[in-house]
C-alpha positions as a printed Julia matrix, in Angstrom:
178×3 Matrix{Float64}:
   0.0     0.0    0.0
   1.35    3.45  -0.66
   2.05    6.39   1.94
  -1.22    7.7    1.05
  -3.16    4.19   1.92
  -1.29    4.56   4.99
  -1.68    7.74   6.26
  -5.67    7.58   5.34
  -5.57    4.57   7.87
  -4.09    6.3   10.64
  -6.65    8.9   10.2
  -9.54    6.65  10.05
  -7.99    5.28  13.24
  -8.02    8.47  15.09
 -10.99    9.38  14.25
 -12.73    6.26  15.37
 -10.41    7.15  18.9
 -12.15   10.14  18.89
 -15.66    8.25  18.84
 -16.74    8.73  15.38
 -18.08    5.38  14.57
 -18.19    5.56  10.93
 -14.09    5.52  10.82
 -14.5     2.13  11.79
 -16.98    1.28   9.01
 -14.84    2.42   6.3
 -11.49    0.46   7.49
 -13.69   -3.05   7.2
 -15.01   -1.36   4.24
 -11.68   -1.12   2.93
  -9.82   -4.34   4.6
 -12.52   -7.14   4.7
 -12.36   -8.73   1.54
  -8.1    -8.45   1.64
  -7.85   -9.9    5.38
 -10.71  -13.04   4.17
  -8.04  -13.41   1.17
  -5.09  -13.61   3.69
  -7.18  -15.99   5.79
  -7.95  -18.74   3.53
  -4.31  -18.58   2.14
  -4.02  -20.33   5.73
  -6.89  -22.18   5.67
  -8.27  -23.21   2.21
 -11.76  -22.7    3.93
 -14.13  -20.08   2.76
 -16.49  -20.55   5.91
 -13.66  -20.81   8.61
 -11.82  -18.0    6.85
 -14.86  -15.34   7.35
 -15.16  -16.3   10.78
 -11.52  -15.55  11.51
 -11.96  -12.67   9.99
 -15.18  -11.9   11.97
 -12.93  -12.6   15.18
 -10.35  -10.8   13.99
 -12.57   -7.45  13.9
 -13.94   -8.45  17.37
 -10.01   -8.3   18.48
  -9.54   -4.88  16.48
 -12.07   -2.44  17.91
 -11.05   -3.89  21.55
  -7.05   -3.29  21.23
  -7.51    0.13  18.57
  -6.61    2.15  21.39
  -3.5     0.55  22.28
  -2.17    0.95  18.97
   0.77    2.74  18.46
   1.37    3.41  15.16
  -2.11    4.43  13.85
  -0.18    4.62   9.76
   0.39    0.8   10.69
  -3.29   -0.37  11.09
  -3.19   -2.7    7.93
  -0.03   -4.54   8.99
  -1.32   -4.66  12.41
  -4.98   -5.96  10.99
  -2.87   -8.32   8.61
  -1.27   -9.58  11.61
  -3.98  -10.21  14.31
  -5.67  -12.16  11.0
  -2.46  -14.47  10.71
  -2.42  -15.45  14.3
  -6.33  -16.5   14.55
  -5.32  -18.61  11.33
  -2.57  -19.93  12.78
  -4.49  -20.95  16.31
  -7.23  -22.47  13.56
  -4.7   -24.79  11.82
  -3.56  -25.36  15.31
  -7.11  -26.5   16.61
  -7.58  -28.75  13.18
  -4.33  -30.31  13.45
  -5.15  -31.3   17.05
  -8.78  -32.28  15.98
  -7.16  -34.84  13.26
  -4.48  -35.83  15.34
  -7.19  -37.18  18.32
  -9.4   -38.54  15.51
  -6.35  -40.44  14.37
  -5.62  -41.9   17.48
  -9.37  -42.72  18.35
  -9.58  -44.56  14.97
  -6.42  -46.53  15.8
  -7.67  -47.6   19.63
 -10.59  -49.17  17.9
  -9.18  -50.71  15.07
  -5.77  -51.4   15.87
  -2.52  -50.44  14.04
  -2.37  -52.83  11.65
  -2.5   -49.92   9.14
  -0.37  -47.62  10.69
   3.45  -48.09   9.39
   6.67  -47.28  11.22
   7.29  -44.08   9.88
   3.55  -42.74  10.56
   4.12  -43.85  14.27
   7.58  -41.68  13.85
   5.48  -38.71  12.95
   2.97  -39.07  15.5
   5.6   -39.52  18.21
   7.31  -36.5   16.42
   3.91  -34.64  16.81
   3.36  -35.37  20.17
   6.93  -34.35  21.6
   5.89  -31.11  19.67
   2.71  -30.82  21.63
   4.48  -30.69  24.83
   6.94  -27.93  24.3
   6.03  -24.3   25.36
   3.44  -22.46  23.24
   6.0   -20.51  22.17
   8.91  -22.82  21.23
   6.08  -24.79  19.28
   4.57  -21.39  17.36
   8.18  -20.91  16.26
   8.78  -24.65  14.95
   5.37  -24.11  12.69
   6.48  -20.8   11.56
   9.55  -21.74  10.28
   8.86  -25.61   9.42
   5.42  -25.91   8.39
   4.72  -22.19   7.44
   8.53  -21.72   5.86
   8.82  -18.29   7.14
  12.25  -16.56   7.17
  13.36  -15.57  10.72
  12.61  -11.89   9.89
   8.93  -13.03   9.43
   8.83  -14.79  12.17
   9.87  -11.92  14.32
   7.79   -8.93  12.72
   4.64  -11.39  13.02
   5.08  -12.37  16.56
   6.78   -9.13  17.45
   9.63  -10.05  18.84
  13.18   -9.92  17.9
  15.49  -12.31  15.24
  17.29  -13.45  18.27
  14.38  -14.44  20.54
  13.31  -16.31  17.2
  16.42  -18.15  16.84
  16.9   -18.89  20.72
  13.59  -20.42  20.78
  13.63  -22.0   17.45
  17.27  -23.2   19.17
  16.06  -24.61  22.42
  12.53  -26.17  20.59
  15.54  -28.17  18.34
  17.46  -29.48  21.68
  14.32  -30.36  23.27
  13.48  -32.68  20.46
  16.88  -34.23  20.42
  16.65  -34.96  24.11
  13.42  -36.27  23.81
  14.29  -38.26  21.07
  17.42  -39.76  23.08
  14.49  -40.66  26.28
């Protein structure tokens, strides 16, 4: 988005500070059909992707005020929209993952290979490590972000991304030596 875009933002944010409603109308106005884009690029699900977005909002008007940088609402928007997405994938993954393991308590592993009981091993160890550690190991792994990403998205710095991306890696190894 150009300086313009930008600038027009952090008006429409101030305003809406201010108390005039309608500020807020015009940035969904503007962002809705963009942030439901960004969505399903996570999720490949029209329905899950509008409630995200619908959440997203939700977050939005509650945290407006604390935002510093009113010129930076659309990254900031962009952002809040990639973390619901990402906590979605999360709550799927762990949905399959406990359908999975129902299925093979009732009928048995006989179709389950070494390797998949690798992964799910692999999976679980995963589960276990801090939020944090674990965010970091989907970023980069499953997501393929670059550390810069990472860090800008979870607003933090390259170096707490690589010490926890670090320590996540020698957990595994020690838990893989158990």
């Amino acid at each position: 988005m150009d300086n313009s875009g930008k600038v027009f933002d952090g008006l429409l944010v101030l305003e809406y500070r201010s108390g005039k409603k309608r500020a807020f109308e015009i940035l969904v106005k503007r962002y809705h059909k963009k942030l439901c884009r960004h969505a399903y690029s996570y999720t490949h699900d029209f329905d899950a992707s509008r409630d995200i977005v619908q959440d997203s909002w939700t977050i939005m008007i509650h945290k407006i005020e604390s935002l510093k940088k009113p010129n930076r609402f659309g990254s900031w928007a962009f952002r809040i929209v990639s973390r619901k997405a990402l906590d979605f994938l999360n709550k799927r993954k762990r949905q399959i993952s406990h359908l999975a393991a129902y299925k093979n308590s009732r009928y048995g592993s006989d179709n389950q290979d070494n390797n998949e009981s690798q992964i799910q091993m692999l999976r679980h160890m995963v589960r276990v490590l801090p939020k944090d550690q674990q965010i970091v190991l989907r970023l980069f792994y499953t997501e393929e972000y670059s550390l810069k990403e990472i860090s800008e998205i979870l607003e933090v710095s390259v170096g707490t991304i690589k010490s926890r991306l670090f320590h996540a890696r020698e957990r595994l190894k020690l838990k893989l030596k158990e």
